[in-house]
C-alpha positions in Angstrom: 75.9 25.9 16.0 73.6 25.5 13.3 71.5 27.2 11.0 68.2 25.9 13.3 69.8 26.2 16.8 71.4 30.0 15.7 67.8 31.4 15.0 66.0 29.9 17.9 68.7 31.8 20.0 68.1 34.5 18.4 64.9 35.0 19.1 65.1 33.7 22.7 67.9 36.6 23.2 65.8 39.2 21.3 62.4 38.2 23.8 64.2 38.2 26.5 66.4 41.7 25.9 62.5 43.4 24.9 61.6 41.6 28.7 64.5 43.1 30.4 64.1 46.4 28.4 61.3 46.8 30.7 62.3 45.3 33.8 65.9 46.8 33.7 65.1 50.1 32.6 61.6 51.4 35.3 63.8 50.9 38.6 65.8 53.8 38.2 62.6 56.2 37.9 60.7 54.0 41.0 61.8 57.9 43.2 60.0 59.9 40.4 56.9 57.8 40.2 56.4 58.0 43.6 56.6 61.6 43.6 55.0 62.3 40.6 52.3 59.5 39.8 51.5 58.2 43.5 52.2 61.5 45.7 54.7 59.8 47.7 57.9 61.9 48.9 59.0 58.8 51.7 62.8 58.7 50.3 63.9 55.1 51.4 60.7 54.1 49.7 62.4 53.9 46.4 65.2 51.9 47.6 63.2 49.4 49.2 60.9 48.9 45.9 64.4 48.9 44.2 64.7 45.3 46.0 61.5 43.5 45.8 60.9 42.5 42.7 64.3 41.1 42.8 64.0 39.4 46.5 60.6 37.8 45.4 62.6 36.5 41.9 65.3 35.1 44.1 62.4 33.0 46.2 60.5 32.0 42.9 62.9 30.6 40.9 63.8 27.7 41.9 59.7 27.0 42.6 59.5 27.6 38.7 62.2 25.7 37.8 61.2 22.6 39.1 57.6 22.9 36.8 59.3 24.1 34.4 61.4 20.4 34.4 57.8 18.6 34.9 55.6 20.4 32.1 58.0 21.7 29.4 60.5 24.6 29.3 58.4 26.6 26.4 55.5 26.7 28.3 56.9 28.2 31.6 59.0 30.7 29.4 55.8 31.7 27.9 54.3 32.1 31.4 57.1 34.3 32.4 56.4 36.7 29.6 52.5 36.5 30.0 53.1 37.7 34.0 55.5 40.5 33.1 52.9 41.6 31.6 50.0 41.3 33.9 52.5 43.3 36.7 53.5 46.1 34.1 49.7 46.5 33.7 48.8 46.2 37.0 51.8 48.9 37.9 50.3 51.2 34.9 46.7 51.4 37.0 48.6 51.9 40.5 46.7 55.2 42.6 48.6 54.1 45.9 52.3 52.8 47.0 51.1 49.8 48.3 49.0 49.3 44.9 52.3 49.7 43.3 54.1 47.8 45.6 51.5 44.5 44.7 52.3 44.9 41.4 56.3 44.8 41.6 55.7 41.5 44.2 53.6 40.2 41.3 56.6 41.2 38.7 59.3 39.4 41.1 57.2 36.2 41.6 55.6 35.9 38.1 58.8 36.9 36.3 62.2 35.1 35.8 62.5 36.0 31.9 66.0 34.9 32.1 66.4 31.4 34.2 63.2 30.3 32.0 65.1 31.2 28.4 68.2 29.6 29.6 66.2 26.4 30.3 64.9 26.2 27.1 67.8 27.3 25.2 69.1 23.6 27.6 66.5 21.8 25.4 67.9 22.7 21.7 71.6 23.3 23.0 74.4 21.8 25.0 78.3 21.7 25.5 80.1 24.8 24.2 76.8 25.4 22.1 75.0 26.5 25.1 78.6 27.8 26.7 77.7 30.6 23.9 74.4 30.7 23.8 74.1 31.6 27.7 76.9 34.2 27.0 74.7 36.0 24.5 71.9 35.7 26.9 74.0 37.2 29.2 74.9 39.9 26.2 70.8 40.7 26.2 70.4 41.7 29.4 74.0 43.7 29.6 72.6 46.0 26.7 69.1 46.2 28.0 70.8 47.3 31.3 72.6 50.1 29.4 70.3 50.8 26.8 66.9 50.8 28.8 67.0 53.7 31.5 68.8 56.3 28.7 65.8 55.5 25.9 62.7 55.1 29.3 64.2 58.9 30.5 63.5 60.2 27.3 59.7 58.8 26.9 58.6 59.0 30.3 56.1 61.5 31.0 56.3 64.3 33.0 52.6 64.1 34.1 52.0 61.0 35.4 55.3 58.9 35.2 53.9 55.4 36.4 51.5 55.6 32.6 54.8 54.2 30.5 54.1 50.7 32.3 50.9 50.4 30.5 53.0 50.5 26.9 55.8 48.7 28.7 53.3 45.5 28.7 53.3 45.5 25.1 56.9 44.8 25.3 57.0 41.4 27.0 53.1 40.5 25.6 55.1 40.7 21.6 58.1 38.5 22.9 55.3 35.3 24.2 54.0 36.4 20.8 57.4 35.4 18.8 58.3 32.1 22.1 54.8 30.6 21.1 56.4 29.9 17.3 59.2 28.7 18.7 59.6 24.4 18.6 59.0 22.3 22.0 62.6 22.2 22.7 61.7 19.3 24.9 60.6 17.6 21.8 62.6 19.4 19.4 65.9 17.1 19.4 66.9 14.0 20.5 70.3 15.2 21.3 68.6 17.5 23.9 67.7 15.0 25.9 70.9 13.4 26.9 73.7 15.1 29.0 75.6 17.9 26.9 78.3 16.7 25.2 81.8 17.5 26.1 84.6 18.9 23.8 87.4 16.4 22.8 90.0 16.3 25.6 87.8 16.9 28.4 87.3 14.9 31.1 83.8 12.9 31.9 83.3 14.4 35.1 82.1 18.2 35.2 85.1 20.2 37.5 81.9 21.2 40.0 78.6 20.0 40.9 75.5 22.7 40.8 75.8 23.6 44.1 79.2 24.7 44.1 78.4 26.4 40.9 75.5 28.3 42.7 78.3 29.5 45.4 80.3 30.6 42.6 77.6 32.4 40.9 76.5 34.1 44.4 80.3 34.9 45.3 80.7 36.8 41.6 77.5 39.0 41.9 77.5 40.1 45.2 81.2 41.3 44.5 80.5 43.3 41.2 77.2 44.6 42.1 78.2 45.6 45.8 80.2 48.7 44.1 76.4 49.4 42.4 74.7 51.7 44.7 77.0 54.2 45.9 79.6 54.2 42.7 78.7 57.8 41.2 78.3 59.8 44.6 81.6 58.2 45.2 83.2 59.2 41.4 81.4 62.7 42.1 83.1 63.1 45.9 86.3 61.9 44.6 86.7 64.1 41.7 84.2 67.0 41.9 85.3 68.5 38.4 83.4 65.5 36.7 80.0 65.3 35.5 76.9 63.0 36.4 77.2 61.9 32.7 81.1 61.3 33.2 80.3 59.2 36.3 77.5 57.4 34.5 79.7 56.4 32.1 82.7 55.4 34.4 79.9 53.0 36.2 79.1 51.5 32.8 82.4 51.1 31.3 82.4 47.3 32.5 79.1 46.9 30.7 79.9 48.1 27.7 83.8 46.0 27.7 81.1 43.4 28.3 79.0 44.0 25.3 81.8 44.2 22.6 84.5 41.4 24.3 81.8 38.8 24.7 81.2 37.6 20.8 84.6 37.2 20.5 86.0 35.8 23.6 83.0 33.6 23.9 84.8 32.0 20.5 88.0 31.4 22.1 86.9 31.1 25.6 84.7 28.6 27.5 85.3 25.9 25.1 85.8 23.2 28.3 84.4 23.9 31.7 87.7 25.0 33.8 87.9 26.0 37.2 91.7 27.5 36.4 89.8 30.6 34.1 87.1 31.4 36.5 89.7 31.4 39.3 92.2 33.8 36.8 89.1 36.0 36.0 88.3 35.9 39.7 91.9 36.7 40.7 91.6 39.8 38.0 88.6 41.1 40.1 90.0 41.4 43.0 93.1 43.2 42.1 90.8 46.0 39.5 88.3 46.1 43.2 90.8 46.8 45.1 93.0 49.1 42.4 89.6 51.1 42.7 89.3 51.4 46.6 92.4 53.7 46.1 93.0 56.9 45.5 93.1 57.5 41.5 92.7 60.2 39.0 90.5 59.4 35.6 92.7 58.0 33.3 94.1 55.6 35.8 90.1 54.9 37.0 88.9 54.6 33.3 91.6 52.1 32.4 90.8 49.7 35.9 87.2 50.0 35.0 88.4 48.3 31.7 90.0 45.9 33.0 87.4 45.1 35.3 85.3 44.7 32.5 87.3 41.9 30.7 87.6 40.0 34.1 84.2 40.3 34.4 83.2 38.8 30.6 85.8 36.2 31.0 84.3 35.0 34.3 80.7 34.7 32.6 82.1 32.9 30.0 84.0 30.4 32.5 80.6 30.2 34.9 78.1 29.5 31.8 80.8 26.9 30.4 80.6 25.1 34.2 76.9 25.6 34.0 76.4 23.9 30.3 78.7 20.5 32.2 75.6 19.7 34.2 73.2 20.9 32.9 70.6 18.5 30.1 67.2 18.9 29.3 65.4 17.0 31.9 67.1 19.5 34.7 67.7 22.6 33.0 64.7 24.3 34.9 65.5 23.2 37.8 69.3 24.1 37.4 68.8 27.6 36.3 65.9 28.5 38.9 68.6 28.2 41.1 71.5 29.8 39.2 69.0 32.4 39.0 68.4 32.4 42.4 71.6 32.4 43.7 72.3 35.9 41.5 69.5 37.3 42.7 70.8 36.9 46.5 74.0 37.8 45.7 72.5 41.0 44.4 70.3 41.4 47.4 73.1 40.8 49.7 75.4 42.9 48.3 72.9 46.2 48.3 72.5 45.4 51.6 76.1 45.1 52.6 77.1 48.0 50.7 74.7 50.0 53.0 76.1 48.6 55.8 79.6 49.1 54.8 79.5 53.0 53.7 77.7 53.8 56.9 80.3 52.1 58.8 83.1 53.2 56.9 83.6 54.9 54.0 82.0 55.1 50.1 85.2 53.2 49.3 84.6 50.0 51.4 82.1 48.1 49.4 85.4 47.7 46.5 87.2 46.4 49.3 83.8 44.4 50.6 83.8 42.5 47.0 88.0 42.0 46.6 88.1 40.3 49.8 85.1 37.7 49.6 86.3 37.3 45.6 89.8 36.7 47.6 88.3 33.7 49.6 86.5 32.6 46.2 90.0 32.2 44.4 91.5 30.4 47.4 88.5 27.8 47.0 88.7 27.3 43.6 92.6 27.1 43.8 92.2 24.2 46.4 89.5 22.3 44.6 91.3 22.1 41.5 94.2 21.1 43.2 92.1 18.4 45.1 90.9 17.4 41.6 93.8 17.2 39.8 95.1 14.9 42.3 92.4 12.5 42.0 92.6 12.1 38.6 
């Protein structure tokens, strides 16, 4: 990567981890705002706010993808940062639930931060270049997902809650600031224009085509994220003696593997597209999902978590190495609107069916929920290499 290409990536990660600072770290608080700021004690309120902004995302981004493709990459990023914006304001000036509730559609359809920064990273990046450039991206919104709700608990105010969004706009409003110095990656290289190049000793033909991918994508988020919602009462049920801040950290153990393993393993990692690592990293999942469905005491639950964490960087790594085989600067919108899409209903689905699941059964389930459809995953993956192999 050089000089050039490293700093435009650096600021494309920095806008977008200021972006998700925002967007990452206000869900958590959505029950005290509608307490405090709009007078509103309806308790699956929260949870279904929790949702929307990410459902609307998930029906968007493809949309914004496709103009993105048509009128330039920089220009849609900078419209994603100009309507975070205009929904953290509007949220800031919310009297009523359903004011609020406008304001989070807006946030979910005028949004998509990180499918619009990928696409543009496509137009001054490609082969293992961008392999590593949508790992860091993926390193932004990790730390912004750990960082956020710790640093939003301790501005928040007591009063009136729902007043932070109004500084929270600043936030995304200072990154469109930075993206509009930025080149026209479209423009920017000639390079960017043709498919990525591939590493020496890979073949011509990417392993998978972008809708396979998408499956892949769907199949991997909806498996980590279904152990989201009910990980700490489960910690807290399983071993009373531990705090909530021993449980939050437990939950973000993965996270954090995430944050430190990526620089480096992205280096070693990812070099060629391979289904053989995502299915190993897949494989890993499901035995540290299943290792947690059972009954464990800490140091045995701190060092799955681990693990689970290095399964999980090394199968970003392998997905954004598939991803940067098909994607070039004439499709990268439309390609990462619906990568991004396809996480976004993996995370929906997987609330959902984690609901479902510890009603039915038990607060253990979901880990069992994500093992077995990350079981089928591997057997696909397994069969289509095999299928590839022998076509070669």
């Amino acid at each position: 990567m050089n000089t050039g290409t490293r700093q435009v990536v650096a600021v494309v990660m920095l806008c977008h981890f200021i972006a998700a600072f925002a967007a990452l770290g206000m869900p958590p608080f959505f029950a005290l705002i509608l307490q405090r700021s709009l007078h509103n004690d309806v308790p699956w309120l929260a949870g279904a706010f929790y949702v929307v902004p990410t459902l609307l995302a998930a029906v968007s981004a493809p949309w914004w993808g496709r103009l993105a493709d048509r009128f330039g990459k920089k220009p849609l990023l900078l419209r994603a940062q100009l309507g975070l914006a205009a929904s953290f304001l509007l949220a800031s000036y919310a009297t009523s639930s359903f004011s609020f509730l406008a304001a989070l559609v807006l946030q979910g359809v005028l949004g998509g931060t990180f499918s619009a920064s990928n696409a543009y990273l496509a137009t001054v990046a490609s082969g293992t270049t961008l392999t590593r450039s949508l790992t860091a991206m993926q390193w932004s919104a990790r730390a912004a997902l750990v960082a956020a709700p710790a640093c939003l608990g301790l501005w928040i105010g007591e009063a009136s809650p729902i007043e932070l969004y109004r500084w929270l706009a600043l936030l995304p409003l200072a990154a469109a600031a930075l993206i509009a110095w930025l080149p026209e990656g479209d423009a920017a290289s000639g390079a960017a224009k043709r498919p990525p190049q591939r590493p020496a000793g890979a073949t011509a033909a990417a392993p998978a085509t972008p809708r396979q991918i998408y499956v892949l994508q769907f199949a991997f988020v909806f498996a980590t994220v279904v152990t989201f919602p009910y990980f700490i009462p489960d910690m807290q049920q399983r071993m009373p003696e531990i705090s909530a801040a021993t449980a939050g950290l437990l939950f973000g153990l993965p996270h954090l593997v995430y944050l430190a393993a990526a620089p480096l393993l992205s280096r070693r990692l990812g070099l060629a597209p391979s289904l053989g690592l995502l299915a190993t990293a897949y494989g890993t999942l499901v035995v540290t999902l299943a290792a947690q469905a059972a009954p464990l005491g800490l140091p045995a639950l701190v060092a799955w978590r681990l693990l689970m964490g290095t399964a999980m960087t090394v199968g970003f790594i392998a997905l954004h190495a598939l991803v940067a085989s098909v994607v070039h600067a004439s499709n990268a919108g439309r390609t990462f609107g619906w990568f991004e899409s396809s996480s976004k209903w993996g995370g929906v689905a997987a609330g959902l069916a984690a609901g479902a699941a510890v009603s039915i059964a038990s607060p253990r389930a979901p880990y069992l929920l994500g093992a077995a459809l990350l079981a089928t995953t591997v057997g696909y993956l397994l069969l289509t290499a095999r299928q590839r192999m022998s076509t070669l």
